[in-house]
N, C-alpha and C positions, 0 to 999 in steps of 0.2 A: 409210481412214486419213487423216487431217489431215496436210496438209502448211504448208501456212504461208498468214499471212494475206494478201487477195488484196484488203481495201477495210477500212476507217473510218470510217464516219458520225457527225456531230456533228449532232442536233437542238436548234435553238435559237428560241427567240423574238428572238432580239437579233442579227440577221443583221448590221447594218454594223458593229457594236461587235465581234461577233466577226470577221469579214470582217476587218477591221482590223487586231484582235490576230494573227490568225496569217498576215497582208502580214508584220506589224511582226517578227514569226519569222521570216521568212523565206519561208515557205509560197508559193509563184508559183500563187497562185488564178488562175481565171479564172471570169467569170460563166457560166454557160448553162442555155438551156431546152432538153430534151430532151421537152418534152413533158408535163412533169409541175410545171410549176412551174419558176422559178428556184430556182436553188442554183451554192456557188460551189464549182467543183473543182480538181485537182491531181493527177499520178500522182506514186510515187518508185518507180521502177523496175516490178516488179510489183504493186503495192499501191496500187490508187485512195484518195484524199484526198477527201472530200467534206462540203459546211457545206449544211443544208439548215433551210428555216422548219418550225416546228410552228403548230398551233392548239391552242386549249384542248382539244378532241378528243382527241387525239392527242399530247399532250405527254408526255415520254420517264419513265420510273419511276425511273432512276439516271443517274447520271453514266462519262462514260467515262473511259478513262485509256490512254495510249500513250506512245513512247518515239520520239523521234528518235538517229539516231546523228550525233553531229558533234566529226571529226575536230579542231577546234581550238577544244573545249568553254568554254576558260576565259576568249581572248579572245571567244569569240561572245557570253558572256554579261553582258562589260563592256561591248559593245558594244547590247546589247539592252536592260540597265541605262540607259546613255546614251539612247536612246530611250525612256525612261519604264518602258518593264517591270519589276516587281518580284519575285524571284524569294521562294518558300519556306522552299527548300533551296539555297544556294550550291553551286557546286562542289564535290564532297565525293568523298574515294575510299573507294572500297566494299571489303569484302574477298573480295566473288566477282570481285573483278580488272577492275570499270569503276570510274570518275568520273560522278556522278550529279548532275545541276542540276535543280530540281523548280522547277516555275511554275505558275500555272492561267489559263487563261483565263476571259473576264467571264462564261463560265455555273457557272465552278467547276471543270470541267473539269482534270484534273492530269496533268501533259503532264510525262513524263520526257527530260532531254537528258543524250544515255551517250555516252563513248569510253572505249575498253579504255586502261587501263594498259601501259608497257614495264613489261620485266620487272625493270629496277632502278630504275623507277617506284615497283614493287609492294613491291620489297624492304625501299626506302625507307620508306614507309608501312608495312607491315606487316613488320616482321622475324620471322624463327624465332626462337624462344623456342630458347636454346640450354639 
């Protein structure tokens, strides 16, 4: 049985450009060889972060797509605005009861940023149809 995910790899040809974009997120990368190459990493909690090079070999067949959660969705995203990044999707509330900010990174990459709604958040946005 699957319990939850435990790593995220990003293959890229454009290691500083991406390397950059997800500093400029927030991402606390760090470079290292383990052995196999440079690549740059990052844990959040349980879940390894990881940006690593491709060759034409080996170059990836899709794109990926993940979620950060961040508690103070709406300034992080003026603040990441303010540093150049351009988002998608703005801040938007959803009605499974998050806020969703959608970005990509320079491989294309679409990278969701959620925090849940209070509940008279939610109410606000979304009322019961009486």
């Amino acid at each position: 049985m699957l319990k939850s995910i435990d790593a995220v790899f990003i293959s890229t040809p454009n290691m500083e450009k991406v390397i950059d974009f997800y500093k400029t997120l927030g991402v606390p990368l760090k470079v290292n060889d383990h052995g196999g190459g440079l690549h740059a990493e990052a844990d959040f909690g349980d879940v390894h972060f990881a940006i690593q090079p491709w060759t034409s070999h080996d170059a990836p067949k899709g794109n990926v797509s993940f979620s950060f959660q961040v508690p103070n969705l709406e300034e992080y995203c003026r603040e990441l605005e303010s540093k150049g990044l351009k988002f998608t999707r703005p801040a938007t509330p959803m009605p499974f009861g998050g806020v969703i900010a959608v970005i990509h990174d320079p491989d294309g990459n679409q990278i969701f940023l959620n925090r849940w709604q209070s509940d008279e958040e939610y109410e606000k946005n979304f009322p019961a149809k009486k």
